[in-house]
Rosetta silent file (secondary structure, phi, psi, omega in degrees, C-alpha in Angstrom):
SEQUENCE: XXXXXXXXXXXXXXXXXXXXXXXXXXXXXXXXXXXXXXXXXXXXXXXXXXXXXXXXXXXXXXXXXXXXXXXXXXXXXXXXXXXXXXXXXXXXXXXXXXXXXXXXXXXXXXXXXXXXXXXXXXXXXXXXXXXXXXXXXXXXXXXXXXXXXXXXXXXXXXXXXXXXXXXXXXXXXXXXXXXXXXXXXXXXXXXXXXXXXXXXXXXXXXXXXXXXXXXXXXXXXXXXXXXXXXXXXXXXXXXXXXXXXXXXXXXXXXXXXXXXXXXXXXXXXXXXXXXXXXXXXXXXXX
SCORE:     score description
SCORE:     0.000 S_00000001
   1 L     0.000  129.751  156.632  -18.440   67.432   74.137 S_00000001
   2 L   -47.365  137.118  129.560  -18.486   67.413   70.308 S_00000001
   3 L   -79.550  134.997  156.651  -21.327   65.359   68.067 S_00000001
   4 E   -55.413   76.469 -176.713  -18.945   63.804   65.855 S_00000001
   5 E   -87.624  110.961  173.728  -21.233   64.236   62.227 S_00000001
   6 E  -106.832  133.532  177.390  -20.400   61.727   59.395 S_00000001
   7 E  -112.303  114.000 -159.483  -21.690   62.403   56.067 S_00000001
   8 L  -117.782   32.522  145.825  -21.289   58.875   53.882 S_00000001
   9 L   126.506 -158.601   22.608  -22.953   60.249   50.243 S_00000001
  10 L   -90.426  170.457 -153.565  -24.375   59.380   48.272 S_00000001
  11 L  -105.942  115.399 -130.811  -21.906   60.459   45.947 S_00000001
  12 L    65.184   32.865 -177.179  -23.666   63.431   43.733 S_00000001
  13 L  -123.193   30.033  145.662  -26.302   63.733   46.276 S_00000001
  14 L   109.308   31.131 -148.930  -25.900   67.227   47.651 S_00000001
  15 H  -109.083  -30.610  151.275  -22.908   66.646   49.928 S_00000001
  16 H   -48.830  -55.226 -156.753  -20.902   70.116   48.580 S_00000001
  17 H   -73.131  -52.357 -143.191  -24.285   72.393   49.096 S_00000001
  18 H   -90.301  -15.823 -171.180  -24.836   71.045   52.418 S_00000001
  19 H   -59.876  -25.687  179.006  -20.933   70.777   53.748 S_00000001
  20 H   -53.120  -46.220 -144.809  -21.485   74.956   52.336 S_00000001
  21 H   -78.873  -36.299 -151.308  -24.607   75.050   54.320 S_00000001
  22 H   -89.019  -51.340  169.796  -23.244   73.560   57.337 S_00000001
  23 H   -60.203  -26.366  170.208  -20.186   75.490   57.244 S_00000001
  24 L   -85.976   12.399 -179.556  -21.837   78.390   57.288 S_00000001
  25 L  -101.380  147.968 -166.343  -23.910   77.616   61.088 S_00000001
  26 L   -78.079  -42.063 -176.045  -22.837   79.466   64.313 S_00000001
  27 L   -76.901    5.176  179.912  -23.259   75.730   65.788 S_00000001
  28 E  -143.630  173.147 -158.535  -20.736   73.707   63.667 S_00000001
  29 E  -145.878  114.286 -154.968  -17.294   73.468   62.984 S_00000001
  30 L  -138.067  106.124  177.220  -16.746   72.246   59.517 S_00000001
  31 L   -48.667  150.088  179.312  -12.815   71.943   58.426 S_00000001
  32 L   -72.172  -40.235 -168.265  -12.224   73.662   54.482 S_00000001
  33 L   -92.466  139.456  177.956  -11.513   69.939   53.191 S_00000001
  34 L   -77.514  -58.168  176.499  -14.857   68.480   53.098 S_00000001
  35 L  -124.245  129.087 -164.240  -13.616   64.866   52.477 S_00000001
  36 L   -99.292    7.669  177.486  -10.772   63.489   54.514 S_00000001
  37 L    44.612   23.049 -169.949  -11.093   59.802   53.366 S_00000001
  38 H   -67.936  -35.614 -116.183   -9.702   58.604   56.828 S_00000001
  39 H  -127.896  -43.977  173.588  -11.899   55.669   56.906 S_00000001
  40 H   -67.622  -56.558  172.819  -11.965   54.266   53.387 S_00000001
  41 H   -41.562  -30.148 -158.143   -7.901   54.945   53.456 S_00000001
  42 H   -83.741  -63.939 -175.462   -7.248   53.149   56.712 S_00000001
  43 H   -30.805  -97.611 -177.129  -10.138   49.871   55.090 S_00000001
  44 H   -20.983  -52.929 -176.047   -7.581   50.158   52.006 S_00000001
  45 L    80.838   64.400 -130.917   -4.802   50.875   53.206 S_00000001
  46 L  -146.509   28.928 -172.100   -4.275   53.509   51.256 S_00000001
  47 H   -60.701  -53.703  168.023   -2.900   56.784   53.720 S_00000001
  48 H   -38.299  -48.659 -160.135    0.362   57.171   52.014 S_00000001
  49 H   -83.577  -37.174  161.348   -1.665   57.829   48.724 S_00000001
  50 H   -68.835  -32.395  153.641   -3.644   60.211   50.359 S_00000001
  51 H   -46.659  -53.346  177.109   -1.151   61.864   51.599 S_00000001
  52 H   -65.864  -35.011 -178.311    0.699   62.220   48.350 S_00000001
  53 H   -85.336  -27.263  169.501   -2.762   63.938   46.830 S_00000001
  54 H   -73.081  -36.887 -155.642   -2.768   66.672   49.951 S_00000001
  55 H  -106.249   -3.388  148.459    0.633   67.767   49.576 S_00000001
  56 H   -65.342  -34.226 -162.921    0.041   67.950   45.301 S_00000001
  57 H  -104.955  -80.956  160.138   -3.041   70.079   45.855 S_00000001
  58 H     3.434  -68.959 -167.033   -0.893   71.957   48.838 S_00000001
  59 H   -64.391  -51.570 -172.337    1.805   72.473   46.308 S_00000001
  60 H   -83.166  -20.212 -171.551   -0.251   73.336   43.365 S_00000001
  61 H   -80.764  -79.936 -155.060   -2.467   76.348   45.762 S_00000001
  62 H   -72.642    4.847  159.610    1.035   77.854   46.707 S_00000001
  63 H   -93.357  -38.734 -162.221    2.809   77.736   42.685 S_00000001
  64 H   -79.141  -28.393  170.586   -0.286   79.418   41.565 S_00000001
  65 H   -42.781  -74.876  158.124   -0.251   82.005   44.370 S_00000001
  66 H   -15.969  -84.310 -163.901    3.820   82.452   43.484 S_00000001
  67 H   -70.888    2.083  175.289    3.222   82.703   40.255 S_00000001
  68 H   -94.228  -25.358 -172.480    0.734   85.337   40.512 S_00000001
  69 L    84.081   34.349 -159.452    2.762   87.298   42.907 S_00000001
  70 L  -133.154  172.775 -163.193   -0.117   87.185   45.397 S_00000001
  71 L  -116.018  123.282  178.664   -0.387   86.587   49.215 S_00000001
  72 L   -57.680  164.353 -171.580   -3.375   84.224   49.994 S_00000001
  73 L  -110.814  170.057  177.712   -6.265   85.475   51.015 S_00000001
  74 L   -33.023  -29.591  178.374   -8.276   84.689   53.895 S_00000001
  75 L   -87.586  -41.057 -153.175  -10.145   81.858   52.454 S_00000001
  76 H  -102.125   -4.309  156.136   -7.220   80.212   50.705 S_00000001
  77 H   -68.538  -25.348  171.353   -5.035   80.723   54.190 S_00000001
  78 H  -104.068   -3.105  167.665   -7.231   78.754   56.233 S_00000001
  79 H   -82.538  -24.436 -172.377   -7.533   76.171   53.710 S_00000001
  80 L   -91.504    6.694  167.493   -3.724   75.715   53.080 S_00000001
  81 L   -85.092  -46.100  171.477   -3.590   75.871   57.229 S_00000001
  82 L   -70.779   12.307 -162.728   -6.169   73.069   57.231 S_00000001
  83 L  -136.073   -2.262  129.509   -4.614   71.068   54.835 S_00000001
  84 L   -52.627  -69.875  154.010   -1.296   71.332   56.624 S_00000001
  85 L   -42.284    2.729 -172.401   -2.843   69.843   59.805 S_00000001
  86 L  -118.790  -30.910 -178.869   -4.151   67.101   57.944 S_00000001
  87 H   -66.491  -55.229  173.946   -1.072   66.172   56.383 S_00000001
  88 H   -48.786  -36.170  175.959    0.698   66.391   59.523 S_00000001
  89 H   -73.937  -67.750  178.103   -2.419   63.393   60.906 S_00000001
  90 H   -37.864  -43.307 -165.427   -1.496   61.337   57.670 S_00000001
  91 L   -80.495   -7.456  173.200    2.326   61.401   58.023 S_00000001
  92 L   -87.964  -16.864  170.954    1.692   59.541   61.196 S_00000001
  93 L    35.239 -177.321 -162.295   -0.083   56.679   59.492 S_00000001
  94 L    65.925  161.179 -158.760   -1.637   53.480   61.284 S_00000001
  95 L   -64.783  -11.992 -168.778   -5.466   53.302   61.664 S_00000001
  96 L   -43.420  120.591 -165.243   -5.481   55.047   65.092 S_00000001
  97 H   -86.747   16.185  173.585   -8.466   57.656   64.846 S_00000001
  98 H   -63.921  -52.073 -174.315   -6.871   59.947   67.565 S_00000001
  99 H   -76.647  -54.962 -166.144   -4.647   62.442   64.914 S_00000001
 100 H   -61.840  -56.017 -178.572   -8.521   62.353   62.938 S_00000001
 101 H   -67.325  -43.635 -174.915  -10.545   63.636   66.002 S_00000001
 102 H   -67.095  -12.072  162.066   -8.191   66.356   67.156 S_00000001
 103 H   -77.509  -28.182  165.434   -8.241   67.578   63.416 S_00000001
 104 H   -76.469  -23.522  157.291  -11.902   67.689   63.492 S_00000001
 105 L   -80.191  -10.260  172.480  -12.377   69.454   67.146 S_00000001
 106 L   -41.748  115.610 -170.582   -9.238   72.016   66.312 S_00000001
 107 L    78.044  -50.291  147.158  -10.964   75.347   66.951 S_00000001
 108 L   -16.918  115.843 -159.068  -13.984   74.203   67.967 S_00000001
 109 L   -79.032  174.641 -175.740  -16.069   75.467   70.952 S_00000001
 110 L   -74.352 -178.479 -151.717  -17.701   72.736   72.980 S_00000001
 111 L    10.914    5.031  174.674  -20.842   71.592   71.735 S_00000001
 112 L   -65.928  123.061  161.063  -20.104   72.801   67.865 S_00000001
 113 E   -73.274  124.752 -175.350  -20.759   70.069   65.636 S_00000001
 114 E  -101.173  138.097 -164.713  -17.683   68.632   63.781 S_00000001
 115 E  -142.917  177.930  164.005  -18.084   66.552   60.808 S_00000001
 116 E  -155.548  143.825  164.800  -16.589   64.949   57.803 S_00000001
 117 E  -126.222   96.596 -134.049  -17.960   64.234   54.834 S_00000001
 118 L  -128.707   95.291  178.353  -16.675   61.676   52.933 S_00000001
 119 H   -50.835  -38.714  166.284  -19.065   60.124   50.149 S_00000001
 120 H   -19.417  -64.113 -161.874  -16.774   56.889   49.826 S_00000001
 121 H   -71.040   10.665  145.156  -17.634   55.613   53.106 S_00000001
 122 H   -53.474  -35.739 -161.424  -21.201   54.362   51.597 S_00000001
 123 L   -91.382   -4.201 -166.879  -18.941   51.942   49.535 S_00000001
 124 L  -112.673  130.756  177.204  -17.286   50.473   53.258 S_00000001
 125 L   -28.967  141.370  164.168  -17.844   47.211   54.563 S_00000001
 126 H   -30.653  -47.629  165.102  -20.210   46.914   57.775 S_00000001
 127 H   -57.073  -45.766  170.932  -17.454   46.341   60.345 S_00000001
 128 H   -50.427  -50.822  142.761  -15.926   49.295   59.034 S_00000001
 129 H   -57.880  -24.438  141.852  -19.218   51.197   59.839 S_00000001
 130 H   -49.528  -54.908  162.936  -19.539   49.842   62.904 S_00000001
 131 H   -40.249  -78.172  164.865  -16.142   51.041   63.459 S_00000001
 132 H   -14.918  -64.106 -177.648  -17.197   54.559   62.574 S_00000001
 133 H   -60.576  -30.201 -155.913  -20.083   54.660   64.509 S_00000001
 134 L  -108.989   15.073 -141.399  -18.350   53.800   67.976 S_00000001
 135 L   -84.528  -39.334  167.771  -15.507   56.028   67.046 S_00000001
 136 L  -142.595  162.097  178.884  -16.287   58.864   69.722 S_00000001
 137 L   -37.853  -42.270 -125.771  -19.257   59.248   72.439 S_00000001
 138 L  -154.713   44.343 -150.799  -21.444   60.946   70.640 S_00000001
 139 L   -82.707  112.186  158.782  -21.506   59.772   66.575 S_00000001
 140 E  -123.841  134.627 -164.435  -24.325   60.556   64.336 S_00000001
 141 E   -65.844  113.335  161.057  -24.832   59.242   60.405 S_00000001
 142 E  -138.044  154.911 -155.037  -26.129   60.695   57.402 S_00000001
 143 E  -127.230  118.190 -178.946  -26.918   58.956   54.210 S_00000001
 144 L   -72.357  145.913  139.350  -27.885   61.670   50.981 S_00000001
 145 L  -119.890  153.843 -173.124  -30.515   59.806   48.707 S_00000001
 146 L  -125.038  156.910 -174.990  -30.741   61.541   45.499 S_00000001
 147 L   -84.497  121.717  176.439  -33.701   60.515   43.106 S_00000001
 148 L   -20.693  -48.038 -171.153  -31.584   57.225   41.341 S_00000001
 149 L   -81.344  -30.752 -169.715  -31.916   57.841   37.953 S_00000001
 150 L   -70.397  -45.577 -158.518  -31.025   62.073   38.473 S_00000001
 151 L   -83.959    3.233  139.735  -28.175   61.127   40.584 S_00000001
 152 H   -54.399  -23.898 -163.181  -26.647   58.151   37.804 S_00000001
 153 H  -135.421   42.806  165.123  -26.953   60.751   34.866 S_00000001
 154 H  -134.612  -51.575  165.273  -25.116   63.580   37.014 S_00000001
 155 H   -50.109  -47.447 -168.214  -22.640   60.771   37.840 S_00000001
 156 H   -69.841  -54.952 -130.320  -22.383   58.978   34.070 S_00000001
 157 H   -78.430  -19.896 -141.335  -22.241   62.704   32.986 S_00000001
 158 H   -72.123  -50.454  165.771  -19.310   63.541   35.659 S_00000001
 159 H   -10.271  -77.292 -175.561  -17.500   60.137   34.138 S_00000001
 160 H   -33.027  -52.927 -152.359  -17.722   61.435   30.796 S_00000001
 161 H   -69.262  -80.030 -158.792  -15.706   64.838   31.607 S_00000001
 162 L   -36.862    1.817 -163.022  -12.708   62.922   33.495 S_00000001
 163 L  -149.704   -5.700  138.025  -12.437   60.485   30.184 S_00000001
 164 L  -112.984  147.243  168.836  -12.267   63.277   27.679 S_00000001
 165 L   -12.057  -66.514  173.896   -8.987   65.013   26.628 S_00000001
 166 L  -111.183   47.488 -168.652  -11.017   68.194   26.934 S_00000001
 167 L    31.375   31.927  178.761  -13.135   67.552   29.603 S_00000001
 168 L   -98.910  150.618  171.687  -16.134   67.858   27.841 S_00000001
 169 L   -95.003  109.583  173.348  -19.465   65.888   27.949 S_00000001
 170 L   -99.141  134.459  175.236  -21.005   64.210   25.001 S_00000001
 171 L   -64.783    4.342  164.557  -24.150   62.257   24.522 S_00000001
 172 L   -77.369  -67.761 -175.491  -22.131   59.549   22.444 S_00000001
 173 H   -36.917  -71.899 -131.639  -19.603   59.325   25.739 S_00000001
 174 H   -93.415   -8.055 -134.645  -22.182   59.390   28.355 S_00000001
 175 H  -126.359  -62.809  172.377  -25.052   57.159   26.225 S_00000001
 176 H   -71.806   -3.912  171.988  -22.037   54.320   26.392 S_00000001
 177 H   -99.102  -10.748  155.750  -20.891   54.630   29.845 S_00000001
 178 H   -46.905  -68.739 -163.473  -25.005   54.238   30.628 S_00000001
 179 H   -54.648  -62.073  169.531  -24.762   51.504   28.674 S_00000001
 180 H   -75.801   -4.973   88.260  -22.328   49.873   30.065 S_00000001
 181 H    33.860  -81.298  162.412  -23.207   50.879   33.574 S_00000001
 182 H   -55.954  -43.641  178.959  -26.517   48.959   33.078 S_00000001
 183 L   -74.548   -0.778  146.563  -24.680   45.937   31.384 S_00000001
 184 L   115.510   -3.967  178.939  -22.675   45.534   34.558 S_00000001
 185 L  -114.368   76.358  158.023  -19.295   46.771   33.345 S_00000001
 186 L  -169.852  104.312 -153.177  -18.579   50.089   35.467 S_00000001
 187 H   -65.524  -46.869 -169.650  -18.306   48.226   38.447 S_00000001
 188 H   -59.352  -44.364 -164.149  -17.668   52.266   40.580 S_00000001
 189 H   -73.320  -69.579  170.932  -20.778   54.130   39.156 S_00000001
 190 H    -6.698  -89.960 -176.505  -22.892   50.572   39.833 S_00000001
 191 H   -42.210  -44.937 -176.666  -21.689   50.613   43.933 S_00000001
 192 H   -53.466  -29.136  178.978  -22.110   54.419   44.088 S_00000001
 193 L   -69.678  -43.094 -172.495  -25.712   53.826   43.081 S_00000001
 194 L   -63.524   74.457 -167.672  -26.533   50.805   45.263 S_00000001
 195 H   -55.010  -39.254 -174.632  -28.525   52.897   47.956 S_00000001
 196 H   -42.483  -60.272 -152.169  -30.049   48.743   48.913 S_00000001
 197 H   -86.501  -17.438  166.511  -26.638   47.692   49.901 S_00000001
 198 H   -99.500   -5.186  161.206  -25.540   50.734   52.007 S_00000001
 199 H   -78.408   -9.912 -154.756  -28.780   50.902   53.662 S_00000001
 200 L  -118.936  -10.685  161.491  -28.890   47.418   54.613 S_00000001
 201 L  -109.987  -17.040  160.522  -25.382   48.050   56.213 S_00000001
 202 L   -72.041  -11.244  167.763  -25.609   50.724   58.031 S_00000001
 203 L   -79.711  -69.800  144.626  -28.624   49.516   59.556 S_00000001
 204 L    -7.507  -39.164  156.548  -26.895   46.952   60.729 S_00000001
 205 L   -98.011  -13.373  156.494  -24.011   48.538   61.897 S_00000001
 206 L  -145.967  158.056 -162.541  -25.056   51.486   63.770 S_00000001
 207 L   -25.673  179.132  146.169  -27.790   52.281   66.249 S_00000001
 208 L   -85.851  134.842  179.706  -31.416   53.207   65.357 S_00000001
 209 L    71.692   16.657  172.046  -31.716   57.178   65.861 S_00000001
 210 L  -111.799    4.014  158.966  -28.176   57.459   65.665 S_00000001
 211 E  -149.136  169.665 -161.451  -28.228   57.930   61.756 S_00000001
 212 E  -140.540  159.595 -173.532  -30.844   59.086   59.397 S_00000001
 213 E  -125.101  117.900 -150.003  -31.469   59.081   55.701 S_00000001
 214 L  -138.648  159.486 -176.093  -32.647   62.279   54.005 S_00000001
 215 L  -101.798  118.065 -173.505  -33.817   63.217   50.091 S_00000001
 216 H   -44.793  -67.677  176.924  -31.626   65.676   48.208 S_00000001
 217 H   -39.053  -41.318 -178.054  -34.382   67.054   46.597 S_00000001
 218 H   -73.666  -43.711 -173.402  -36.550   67.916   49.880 S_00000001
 219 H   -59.282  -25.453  175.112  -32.849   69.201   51.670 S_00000001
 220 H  -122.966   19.932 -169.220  -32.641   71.649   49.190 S_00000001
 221 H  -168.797   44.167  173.139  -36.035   72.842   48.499 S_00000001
 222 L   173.421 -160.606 -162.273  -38.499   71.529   51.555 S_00000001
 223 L   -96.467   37.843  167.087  -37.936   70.683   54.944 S_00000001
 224 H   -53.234  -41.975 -169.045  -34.782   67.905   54.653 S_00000001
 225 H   -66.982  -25.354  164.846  -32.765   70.642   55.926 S_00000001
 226 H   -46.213  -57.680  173.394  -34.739   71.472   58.555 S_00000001
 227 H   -40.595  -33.580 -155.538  -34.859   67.337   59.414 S_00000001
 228 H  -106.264  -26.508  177.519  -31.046   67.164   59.382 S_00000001
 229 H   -88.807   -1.092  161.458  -30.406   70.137   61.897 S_00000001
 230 H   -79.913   -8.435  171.443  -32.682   68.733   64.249 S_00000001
 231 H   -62.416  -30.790 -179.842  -30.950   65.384   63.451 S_00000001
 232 L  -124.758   18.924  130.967  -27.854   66.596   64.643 S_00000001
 233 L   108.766   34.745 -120.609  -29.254   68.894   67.692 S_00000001
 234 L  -131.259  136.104  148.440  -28.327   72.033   65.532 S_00000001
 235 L   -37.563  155.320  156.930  -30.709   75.379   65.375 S_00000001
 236 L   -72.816  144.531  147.237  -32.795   75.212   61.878 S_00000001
 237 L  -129.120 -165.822 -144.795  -31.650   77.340   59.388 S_00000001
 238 L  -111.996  155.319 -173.164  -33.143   78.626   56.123 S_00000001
 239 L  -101.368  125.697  169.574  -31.681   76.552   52.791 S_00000001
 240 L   -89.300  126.159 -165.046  -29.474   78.715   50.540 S_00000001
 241 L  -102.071   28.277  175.514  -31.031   77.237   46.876 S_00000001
 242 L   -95.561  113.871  170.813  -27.496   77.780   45.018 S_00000001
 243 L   -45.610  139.909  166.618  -26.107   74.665   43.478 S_00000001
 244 L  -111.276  136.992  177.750  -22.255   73.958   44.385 S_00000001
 245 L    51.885   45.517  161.032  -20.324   72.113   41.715 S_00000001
 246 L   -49.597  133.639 -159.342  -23.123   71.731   38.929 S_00000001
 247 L   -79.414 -125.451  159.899  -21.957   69.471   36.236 S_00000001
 248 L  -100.959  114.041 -151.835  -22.107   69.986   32.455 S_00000001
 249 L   -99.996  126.354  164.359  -25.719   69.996   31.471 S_00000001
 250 L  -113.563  147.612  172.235  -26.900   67.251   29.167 S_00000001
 251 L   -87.006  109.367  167.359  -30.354   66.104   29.210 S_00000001
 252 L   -58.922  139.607 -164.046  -31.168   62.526   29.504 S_00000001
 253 L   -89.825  169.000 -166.430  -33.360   61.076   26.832 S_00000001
 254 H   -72.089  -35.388  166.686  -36.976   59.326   27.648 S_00000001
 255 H   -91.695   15.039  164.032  -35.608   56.102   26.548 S_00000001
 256 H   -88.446  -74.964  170.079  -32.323   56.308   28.440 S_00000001
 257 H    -2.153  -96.439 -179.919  -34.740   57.552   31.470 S_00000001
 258 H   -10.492  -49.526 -164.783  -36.735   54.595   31.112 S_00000001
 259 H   -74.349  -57.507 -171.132  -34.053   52.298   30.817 S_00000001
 260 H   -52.244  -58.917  175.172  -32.091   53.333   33.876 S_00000001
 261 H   -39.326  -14.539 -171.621  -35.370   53.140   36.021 S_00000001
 262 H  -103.177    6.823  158.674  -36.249   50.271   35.325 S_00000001
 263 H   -67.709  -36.334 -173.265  -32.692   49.303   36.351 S_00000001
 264 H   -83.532  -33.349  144.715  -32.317   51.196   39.081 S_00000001
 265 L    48.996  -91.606 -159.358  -36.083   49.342   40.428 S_00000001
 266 H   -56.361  -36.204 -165.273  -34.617   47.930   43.960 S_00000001
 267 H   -74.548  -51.381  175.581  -33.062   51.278   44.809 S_00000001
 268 H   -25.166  -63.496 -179.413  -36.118   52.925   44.353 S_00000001
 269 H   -56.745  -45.782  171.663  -38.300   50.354   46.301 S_00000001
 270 H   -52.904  -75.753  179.531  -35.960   50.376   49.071 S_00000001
 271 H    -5.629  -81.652 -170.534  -35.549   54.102   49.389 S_00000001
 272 H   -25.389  -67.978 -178.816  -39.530   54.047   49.666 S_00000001
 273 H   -55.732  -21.231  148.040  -39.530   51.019   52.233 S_00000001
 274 H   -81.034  -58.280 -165.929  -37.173   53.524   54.609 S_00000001
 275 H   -38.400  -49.252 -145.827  -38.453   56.468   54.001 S_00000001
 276 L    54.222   53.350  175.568  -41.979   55.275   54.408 S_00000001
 277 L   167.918  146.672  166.861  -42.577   57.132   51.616 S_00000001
 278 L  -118.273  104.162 -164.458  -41.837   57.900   48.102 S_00000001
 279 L    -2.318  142.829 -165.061  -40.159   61.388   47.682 S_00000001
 280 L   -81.427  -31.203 -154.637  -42.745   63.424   45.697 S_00000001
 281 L   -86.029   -9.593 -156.593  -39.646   64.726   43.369 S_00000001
 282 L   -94.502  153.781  156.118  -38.545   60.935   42.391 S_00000001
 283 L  -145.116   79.921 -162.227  -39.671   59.035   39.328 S_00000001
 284 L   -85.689    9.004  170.460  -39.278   55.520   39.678 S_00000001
 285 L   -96.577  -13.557  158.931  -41.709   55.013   36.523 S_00000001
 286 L    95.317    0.000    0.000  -38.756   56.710   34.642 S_00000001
């Protein structure tokens, strides 16, 4: 028997380095797409459209190969294998999670953990998480916290790039999508943030000890990682301290800080009120 490992964000909260980290254990079995969106897609209704973004990104790996004249290499052969076999679950459509688990046990020895990691599914109603949890025998949860304000102004900054022409990040750009952010109109960055509201459903929706809530900062420089492979029944291993997909570095200013913290408030206090503790690396005075 597999554990089934779902990783539901938060979204900028360390969910590349550890799917890296993860991938790289003799005890797990971690497909090249990190997030397969089955779960958000099915809530949505939204498969087709996923579908249509694997076979662009399919499409686009094998023109640049072509046009290079080159024969993939080992890494980019098992990703355009996995991302065949995924397509092939999608083209079958309806919510049935059957086509999901045999793409996550493919290759996989018996007791290797298999996971997806799909930041989204923080944003999906309780029933939907409920769903999740009961999905196979043997399910276990994990919920990234990042300290709120670090992980809002890695997000605001990510915003920024996607919304200029030349994907660069400016402190005009990112100082107004803060702004409005706080002022309530960027409705996505808001939900991505609300740690209150996906803790308060996932509690709710799946056992006690069958998912756990870990600190980016401690996972990638104390013992979260240690926490999360005994969380999922895994040897410990040692934390490789190389970022994956660092953004564009801007600094946030002391009154910008300020401001988000004292927005961001509730997430903080909750965080604390699971944890039973508040992360040494956090600053919820801003």
């Amino acid at each position: 028997m597999n554990v089934v490992f779902l990783c539901i964000g938060a979204a900028k909260a360390g969910t590349d380095w550890l799917h890296r980290q993860l991938s790289a254990h003799p005890d797990c079995h971690m497909r090249s797409i990190k997030e397969l969106h089955w779960f958000d897609a099915v809530e949505g209704g939204r498969l087709s459209r996923e579908l249509k973004k694997h076979r662009a990104e399919h499409e686009a790996l094998l023109t640049r190969l072509a046009s290079a004249g080159q024969a993939p290499d080992a890494d980019q052969a098992r990703r355009l294998a996995d991302r065949a076999a995924w397509m092939d679950v999608l083209e079958r459509g309806g919510a049935d999670p059957t086509g999901y688990l045999e793409y996550l046990g493919h290759g996989a020895r018996d007791g290797q953990v298999v996971g997806d990691m799909t930041p989204a599914y923080a944003l999906l109603p309780e029933r939907r998480l409920r769903e999740m949890a009961t999905v196979a025998r043997d399910v276990r949860v994990l919920f990234l916290m990042r300290d709120p304000v670090d992980r809002l102004w890695s997000h605001v900054r990510m915003i920024a790039a996607r919304r200029d022409p030349d994907g660069t990040v400016t402190r005009q750009r990112c100082a107004r999508i803060l702004d409005r952010t706080i002022a309530g109109e960027e409705d996505q960055i808001a939900r991505r943030s609300d740690y209150a509201g996906t803790l308060k459903r996932l509690a709710a929706a799946v056992p006690g000890g069958r998912w756990l809530s870990e600190v980016f900062e401690e996972m990638v420089a104390g013992e979260g990682l240690l926490r999360i492979c005994a969380f999922l029944g895994i040897a410990p291993m040692a934390a490789d301290p190389v970022p994956v997909h660092r953004g564009q570095p801007l600094e946030i200013t002391r009154q910008q800080r300020r401001a988000a913290a004292r927005w961001l408030a509730p997430q903080y206090e909750t965080a604390e009120r699971v944890l039973g503790r508040m992360p040494g690396a956090w600053r919820p005075e801003g």
